[in-house]
GUBAGU-511147 format. One line per field, with one value per residue: residue number from 0; residue in one letter; x, y, z of N, C-alpha, C in turn. Coordinates in Angstrom, 1 decimal. Atoms other than C-alpha are relative to their C-alpha. Layout:
N
k <- (NUM:...)
r <- (A:...)
n_xx <- (X:...)
n_yy <- (Y:...)
n_zz <- (Z:...)
ca_xx <- (X:...)
ca_yy <- (Y:...)
ca_zz <- (Z:...)
c_xx <- (X:...)
c_yy <- (Y:...)
c_zz <- (Z:...)
! end
This chain:
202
k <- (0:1:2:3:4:5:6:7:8:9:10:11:12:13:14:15:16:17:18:19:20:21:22:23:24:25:26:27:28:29:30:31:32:33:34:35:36:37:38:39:40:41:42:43:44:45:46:47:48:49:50:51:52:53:54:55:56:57:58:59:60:61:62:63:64:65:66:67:68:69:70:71:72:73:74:75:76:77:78:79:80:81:82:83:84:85:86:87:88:89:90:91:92:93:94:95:96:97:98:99:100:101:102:103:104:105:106:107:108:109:110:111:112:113:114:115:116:117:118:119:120:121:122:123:124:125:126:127:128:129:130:131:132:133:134:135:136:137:138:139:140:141:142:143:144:145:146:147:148:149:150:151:152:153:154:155:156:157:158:159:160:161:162:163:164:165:166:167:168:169:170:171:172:173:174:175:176:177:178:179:180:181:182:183:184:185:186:187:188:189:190:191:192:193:194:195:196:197:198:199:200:201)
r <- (X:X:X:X:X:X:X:X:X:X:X:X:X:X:X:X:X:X:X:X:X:X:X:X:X:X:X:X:X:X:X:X:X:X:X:X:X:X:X:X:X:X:X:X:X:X:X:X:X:X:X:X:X:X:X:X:X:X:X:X:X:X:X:X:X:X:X:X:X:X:X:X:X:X:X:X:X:X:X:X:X:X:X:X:X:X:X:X:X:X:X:X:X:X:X:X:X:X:X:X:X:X:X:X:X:X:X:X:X:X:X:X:X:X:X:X:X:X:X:X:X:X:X:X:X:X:X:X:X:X:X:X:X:X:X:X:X:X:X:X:X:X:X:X:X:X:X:X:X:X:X:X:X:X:X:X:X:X:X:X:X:X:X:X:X:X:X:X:X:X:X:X:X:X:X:X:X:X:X:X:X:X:X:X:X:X:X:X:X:X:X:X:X:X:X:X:X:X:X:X:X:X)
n_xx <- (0.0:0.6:-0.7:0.5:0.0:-1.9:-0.1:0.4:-0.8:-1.5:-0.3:0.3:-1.3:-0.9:0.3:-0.1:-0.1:-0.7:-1.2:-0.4:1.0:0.1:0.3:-1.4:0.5:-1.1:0.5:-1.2:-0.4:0.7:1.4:-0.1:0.9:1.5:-0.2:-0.7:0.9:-0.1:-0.9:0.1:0.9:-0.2:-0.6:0.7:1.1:-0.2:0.2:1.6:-0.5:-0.1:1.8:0.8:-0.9:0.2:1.5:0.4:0.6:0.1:-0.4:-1.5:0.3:0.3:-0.9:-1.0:0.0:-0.4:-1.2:-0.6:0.4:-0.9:-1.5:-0.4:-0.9:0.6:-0.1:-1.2:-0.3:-1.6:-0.4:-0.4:1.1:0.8:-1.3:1.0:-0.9:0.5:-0.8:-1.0:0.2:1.0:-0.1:0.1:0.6:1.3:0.1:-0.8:0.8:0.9:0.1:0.0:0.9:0.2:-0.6:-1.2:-0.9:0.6:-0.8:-1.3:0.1:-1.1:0.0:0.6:-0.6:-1.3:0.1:0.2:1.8:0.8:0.3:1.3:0.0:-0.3:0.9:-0.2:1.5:0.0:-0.8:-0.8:-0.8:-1.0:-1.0:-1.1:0.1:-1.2:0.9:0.4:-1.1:-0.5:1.4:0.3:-0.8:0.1:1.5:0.7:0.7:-0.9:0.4:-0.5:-1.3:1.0:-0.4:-1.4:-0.9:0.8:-0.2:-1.2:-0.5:1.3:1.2:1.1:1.1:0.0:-0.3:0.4:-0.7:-0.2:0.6:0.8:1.2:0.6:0.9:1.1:0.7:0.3:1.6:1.2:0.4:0.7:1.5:0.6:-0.1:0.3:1.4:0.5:-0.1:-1.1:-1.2:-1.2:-0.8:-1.1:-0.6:-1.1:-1.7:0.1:-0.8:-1.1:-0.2:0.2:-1.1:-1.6:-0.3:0.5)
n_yy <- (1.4:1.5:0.8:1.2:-0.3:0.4:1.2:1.0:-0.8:0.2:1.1:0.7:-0.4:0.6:0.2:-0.7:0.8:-0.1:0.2:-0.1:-0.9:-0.6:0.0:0.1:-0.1:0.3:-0.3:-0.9:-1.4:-0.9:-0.6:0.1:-1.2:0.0:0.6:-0.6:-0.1:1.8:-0.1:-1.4:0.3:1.1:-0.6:-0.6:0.6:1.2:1.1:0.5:0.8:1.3:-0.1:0.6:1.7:1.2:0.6:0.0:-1.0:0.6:-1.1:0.1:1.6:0.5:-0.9:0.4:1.0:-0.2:-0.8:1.0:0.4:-0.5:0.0:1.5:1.1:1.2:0.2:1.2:1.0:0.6:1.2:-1.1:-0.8:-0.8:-1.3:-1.3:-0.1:-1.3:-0.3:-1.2:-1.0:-0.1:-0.7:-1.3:-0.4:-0.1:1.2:0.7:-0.7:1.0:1.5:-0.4:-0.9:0.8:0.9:-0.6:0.7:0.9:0.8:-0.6:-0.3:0.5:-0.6:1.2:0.2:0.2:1.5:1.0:-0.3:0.8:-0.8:-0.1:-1.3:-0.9:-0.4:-1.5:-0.7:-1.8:-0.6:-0.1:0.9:0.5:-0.6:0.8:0.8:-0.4:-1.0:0.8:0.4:-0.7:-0.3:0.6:-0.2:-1.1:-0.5:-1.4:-0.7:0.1:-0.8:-1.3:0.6:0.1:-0.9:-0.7:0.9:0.5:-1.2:0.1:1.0:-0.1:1.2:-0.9:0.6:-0.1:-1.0:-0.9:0.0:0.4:-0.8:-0.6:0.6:0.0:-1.3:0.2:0.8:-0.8:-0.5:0.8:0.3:-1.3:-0.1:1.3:0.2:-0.6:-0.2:-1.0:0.8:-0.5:0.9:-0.9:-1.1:0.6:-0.4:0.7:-0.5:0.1:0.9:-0.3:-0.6:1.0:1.6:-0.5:-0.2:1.4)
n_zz <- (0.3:-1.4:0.1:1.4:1.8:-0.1:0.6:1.3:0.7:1.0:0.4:1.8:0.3:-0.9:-1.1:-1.2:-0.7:-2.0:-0.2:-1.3:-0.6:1.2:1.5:1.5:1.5:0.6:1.0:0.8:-0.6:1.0:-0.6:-1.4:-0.1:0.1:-1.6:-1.4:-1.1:-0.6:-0.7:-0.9:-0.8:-0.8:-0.4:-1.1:-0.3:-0.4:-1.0:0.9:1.1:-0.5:-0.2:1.8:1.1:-0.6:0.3:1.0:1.0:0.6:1.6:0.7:0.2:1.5:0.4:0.7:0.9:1.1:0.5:0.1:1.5:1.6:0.4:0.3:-1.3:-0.3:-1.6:0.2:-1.0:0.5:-1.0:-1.2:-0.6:0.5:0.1:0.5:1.5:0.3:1.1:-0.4:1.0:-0.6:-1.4:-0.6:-1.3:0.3:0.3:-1.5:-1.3:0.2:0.2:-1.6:-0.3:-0.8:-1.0:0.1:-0.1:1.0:0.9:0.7:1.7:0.7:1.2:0.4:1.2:-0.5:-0.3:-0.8:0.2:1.0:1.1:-0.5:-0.7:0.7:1.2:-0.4:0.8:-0.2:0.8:-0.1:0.3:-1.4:0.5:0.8:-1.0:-0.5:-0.5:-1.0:-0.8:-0.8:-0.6:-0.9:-0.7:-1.3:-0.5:-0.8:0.7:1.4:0.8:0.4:0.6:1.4:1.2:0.7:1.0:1.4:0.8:0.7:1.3:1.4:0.0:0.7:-0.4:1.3:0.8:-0.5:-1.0:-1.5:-0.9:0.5:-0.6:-1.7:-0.1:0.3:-0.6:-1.4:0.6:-0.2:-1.2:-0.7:0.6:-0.4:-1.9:-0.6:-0.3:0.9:1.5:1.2:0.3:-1.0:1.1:0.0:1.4:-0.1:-0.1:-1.8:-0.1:0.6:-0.9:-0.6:0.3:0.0:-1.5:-0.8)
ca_xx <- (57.4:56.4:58.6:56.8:56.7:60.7:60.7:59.1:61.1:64.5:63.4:62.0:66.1:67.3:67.5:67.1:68.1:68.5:72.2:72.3:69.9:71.1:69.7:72.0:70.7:72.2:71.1:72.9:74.6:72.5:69.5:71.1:69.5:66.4:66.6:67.6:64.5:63.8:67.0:66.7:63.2:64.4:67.4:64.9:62.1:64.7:63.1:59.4:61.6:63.3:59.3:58.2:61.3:60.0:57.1:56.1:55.0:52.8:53.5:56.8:56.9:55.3:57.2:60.5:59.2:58.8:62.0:63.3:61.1:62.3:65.7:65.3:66.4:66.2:65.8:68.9:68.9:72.8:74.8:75.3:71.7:69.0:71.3:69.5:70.8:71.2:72.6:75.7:74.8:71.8:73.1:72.7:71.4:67.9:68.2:69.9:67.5:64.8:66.1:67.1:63.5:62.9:65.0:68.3:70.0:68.6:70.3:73.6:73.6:75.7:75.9:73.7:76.1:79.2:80.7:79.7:75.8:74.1:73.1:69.2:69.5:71.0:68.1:67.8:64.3:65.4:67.2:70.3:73.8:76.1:79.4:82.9:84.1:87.4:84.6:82.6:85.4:86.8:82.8:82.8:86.0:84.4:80.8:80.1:79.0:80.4:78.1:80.1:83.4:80.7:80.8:83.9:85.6:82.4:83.0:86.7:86.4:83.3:81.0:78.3:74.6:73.7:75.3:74.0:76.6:77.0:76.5:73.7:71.7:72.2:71.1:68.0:67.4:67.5:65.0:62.7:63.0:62.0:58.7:58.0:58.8:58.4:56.0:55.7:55.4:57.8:60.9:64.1:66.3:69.3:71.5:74.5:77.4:76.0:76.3:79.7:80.8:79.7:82.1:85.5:84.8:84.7)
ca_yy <- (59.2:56.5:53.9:51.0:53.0:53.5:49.9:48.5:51.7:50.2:46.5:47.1:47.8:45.8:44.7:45.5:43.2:43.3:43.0:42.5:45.2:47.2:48.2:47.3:48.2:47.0:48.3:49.7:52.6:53.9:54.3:55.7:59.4:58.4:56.4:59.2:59.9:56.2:56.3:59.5:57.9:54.6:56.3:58.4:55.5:52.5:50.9:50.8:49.5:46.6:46.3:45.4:43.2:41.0:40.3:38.4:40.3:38.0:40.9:40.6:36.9:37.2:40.2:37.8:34.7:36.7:38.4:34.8:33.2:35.9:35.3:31.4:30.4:27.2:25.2:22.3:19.0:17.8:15.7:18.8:19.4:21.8:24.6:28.0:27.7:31.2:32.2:33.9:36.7:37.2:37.7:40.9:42.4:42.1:38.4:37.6:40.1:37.8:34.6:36.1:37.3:33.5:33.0:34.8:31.4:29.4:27.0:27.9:29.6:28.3:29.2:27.1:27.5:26.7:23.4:20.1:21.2:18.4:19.0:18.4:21.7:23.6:23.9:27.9:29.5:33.3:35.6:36.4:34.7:32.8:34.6:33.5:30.8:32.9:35.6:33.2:31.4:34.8:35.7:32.6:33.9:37.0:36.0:38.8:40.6:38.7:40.8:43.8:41.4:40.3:43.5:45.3:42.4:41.8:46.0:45.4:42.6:44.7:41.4:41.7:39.8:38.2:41.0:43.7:45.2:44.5:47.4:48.4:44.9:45.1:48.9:47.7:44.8:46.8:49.2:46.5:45.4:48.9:48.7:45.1:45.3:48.6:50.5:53.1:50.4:53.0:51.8:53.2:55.8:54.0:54.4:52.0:54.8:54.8:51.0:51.5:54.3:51.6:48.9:51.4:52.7:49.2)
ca_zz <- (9.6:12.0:13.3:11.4:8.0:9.0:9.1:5.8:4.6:4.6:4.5:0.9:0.0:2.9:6.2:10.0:12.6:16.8:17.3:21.2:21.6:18.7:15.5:12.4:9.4:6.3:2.5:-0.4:-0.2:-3.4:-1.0:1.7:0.7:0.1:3.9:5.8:7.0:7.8:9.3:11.7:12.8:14.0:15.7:17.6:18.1:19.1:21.5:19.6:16.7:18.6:19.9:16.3:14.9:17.7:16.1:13.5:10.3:7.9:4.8:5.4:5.1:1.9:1.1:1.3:-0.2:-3.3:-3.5:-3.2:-6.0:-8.1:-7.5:-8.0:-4.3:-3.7:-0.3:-1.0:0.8:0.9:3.1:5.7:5.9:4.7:2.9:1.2:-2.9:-4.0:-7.9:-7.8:-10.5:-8.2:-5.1:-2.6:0.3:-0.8:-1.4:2.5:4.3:2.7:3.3:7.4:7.4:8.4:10.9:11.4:12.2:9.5:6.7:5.6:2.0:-1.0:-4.7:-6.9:-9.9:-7.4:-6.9:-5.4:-6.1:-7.6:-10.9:-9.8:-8.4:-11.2:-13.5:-13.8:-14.5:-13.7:-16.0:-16.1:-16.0:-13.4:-13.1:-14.4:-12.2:-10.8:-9.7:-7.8:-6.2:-4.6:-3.7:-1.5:0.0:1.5:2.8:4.8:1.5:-1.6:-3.8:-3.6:-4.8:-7.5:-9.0:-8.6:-10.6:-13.5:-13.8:-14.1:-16.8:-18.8:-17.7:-20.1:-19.4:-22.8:-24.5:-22.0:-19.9:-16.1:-14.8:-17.0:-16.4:-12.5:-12.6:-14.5:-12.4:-8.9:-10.8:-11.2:-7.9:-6.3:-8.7:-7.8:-3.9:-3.1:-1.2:-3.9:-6.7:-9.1:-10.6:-8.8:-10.7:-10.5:-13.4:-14.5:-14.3:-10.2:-10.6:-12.0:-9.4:-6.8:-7.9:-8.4:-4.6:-3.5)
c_xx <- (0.0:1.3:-0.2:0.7:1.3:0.5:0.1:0.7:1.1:0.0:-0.3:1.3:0.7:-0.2:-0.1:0.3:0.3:1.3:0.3:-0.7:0.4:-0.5:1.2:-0.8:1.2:-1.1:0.9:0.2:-0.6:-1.5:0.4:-0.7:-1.4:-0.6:0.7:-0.8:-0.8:0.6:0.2:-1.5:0.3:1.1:-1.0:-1.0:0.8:-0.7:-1.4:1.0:0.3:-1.3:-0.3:1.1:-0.5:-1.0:0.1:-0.8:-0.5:0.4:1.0:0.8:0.0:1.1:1.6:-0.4:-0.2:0.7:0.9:-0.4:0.3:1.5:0.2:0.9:-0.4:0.1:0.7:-0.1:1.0:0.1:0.4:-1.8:-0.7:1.3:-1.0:1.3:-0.1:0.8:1.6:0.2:-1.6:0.0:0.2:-0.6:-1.6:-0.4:0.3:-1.1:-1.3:0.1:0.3:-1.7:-1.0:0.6:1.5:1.4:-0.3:1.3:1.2:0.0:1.4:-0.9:-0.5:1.2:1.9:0.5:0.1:-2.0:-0.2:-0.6:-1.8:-0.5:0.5:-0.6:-0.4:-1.3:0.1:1.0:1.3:1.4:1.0:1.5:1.0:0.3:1.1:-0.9:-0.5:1.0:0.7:-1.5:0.1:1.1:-0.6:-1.5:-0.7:-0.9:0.3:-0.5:0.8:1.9:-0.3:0.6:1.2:1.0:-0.9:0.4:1.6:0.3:-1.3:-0.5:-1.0:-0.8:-0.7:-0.5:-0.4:1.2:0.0:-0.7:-1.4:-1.4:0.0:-0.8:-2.2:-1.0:-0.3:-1.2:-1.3:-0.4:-0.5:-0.9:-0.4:-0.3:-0.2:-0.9:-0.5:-0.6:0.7:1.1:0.7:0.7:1.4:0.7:1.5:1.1:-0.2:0.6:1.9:1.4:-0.1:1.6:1.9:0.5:0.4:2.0)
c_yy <- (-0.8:-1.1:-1.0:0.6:0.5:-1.6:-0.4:1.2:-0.7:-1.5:0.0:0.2:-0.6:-0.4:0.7:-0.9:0.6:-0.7:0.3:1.2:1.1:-0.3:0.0:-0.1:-0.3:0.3:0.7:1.1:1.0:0.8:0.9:1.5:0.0:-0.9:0.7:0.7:-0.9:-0.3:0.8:-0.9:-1.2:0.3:0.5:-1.1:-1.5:-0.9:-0.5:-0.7:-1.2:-1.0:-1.1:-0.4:-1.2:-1.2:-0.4:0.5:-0.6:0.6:-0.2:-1.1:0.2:0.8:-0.9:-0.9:0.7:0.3:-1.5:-0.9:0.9:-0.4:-1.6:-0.8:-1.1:-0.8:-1.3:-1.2:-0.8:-0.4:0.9:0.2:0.6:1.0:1.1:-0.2:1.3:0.1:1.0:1.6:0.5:0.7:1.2:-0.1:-0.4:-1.2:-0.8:0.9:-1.4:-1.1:-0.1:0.6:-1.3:-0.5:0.5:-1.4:-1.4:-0.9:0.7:0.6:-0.6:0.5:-1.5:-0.4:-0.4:-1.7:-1.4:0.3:-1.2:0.6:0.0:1.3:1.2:0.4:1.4:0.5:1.5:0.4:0.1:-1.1:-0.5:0.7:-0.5:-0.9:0.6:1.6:-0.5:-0.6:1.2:0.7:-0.8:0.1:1.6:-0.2:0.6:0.5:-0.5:0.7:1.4:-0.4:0.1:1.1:0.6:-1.2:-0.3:1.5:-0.3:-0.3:0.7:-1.0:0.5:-1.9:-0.5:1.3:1.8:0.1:-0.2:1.1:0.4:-1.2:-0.1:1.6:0.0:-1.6:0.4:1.3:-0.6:-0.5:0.8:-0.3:-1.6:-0.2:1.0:0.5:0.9:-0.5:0.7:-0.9:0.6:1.0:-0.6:-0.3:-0.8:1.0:0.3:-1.2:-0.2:0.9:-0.9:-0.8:0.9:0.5:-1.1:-0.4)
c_zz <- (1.3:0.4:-0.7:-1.5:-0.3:-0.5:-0.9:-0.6:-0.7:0.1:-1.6:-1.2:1.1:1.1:1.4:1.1:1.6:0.2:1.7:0.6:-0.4:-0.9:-1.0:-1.1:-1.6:-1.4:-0.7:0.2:-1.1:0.4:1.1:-0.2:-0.1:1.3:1.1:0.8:1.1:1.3:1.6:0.8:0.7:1.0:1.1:1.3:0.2:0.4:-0.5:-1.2:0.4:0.2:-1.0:-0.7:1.0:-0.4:-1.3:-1.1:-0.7:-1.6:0.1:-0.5:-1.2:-1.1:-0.4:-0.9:-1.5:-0.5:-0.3:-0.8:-1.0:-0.7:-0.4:0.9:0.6:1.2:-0.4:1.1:0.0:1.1:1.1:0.4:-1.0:-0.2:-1.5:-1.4:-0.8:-1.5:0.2:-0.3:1.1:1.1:0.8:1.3:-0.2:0.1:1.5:1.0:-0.1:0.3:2.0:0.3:0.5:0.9:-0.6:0.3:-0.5:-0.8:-0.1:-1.3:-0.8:-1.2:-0.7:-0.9:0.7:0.2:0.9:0.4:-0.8:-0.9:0.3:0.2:-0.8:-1.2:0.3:-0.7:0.0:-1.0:0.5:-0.2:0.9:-0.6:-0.4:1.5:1.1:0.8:1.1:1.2:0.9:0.5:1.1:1.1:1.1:-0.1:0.8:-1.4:-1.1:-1.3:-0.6:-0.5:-1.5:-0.8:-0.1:-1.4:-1.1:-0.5:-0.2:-1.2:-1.0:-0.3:-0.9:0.5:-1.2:-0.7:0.5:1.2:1.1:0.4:-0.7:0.2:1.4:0.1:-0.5:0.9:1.5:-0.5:0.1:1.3:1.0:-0.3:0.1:1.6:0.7:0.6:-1.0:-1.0:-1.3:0.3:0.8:-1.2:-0.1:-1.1:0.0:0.0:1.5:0.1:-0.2:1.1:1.3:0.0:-0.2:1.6:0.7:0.1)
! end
């Protein structure tokens, strides 16, 4: 495997950034066997990898702006400024590599469904469902990753997605996003008692 085809490996599940002239990769930990060949080549091929994050990639551009029209993120104009409007039930790795994939020191992010959003901004065209408000509220307490709060606490409370369990609609919605974004175009295999196993380690 190439360093490039390392590359677009583990951005189509996440990110890669130059941290001071390290690599930091960041992706769920459901990929991490299927990215350990990825992994092992950028390791070897650092310094060609740093090389090629320097550069602008027009695919991968496009690559995020669609992960970011799927998810329904919106570019917010409030009294702080331009600020990136992300769903809360939405939110992940996939969604922040894409919205870092313009500019690692871009808008601020905030929750569309959180409060002091103008309602302008909370018309919702994507599936799914914003989470309870005592979920959210301790999400915006850990923004390093509040995704992985997300679920441990929706598997706690047996969240269901109109009427489809939690873990069972994120399992099927990270499916789809393999077979929409990936390079393979298959679905992922990812199975809600993984999701589930996820959220009790956490």
């Amino acid at each position: 495997m190439t360093v490039a085809e390392a590359l677009n490996a583990v951005r189509q599940v996440g990110a890669i950034e130059n941290h001071a002239g390290t690599l930091r990769l960041r992706f769920p930990e459901t990929a991490r066997s299927e990215l350990q060949a990825a992994v092992d080549a950028l390791r070897t091929g650092k310094a060609e990898a740093l090389t090629l994050l320097a550069q602008v990639d027009p695919a991968e551009l496009a690559r995020a702006s669609a992960v970011l029209n799927q998810a329904g993120v919106r570019i917010m104009a409030l009294e702080g400024g331009a600020t990136i409007g992300v769903w809360s039930d939405l939110d992940g790795p996939e969604v922040r590599a894409a919205v870092r994939a313009f500019g690692s020191d871009g808008p601020p992010v905030r929750y569309l469904d959180g409060a002091c959003i103008p309602m302008r901004y909370k018309l919702r065209r994507v599936e799914g469902e914003p989470v309870p408000l005592s979920v959210l509220t301790e999400m915006e307490q850990h923004p390093a990753e509040p995704w992985k709060v997300r679920d441990r606490m929706l598997n706690e409370m047996g969240w269901c997605v109109a009427g489809t369990d939690w873990a069972e609609w994120t399992a099927a919605a990270l499916n789809r996003l393999f077979q929409e974004q990936g390079a393979t175009g298959k679905a992922g295999r990812i199975t809600a008692a993984t999701v589930r196993h996820r959220g009790k380690k956490r």
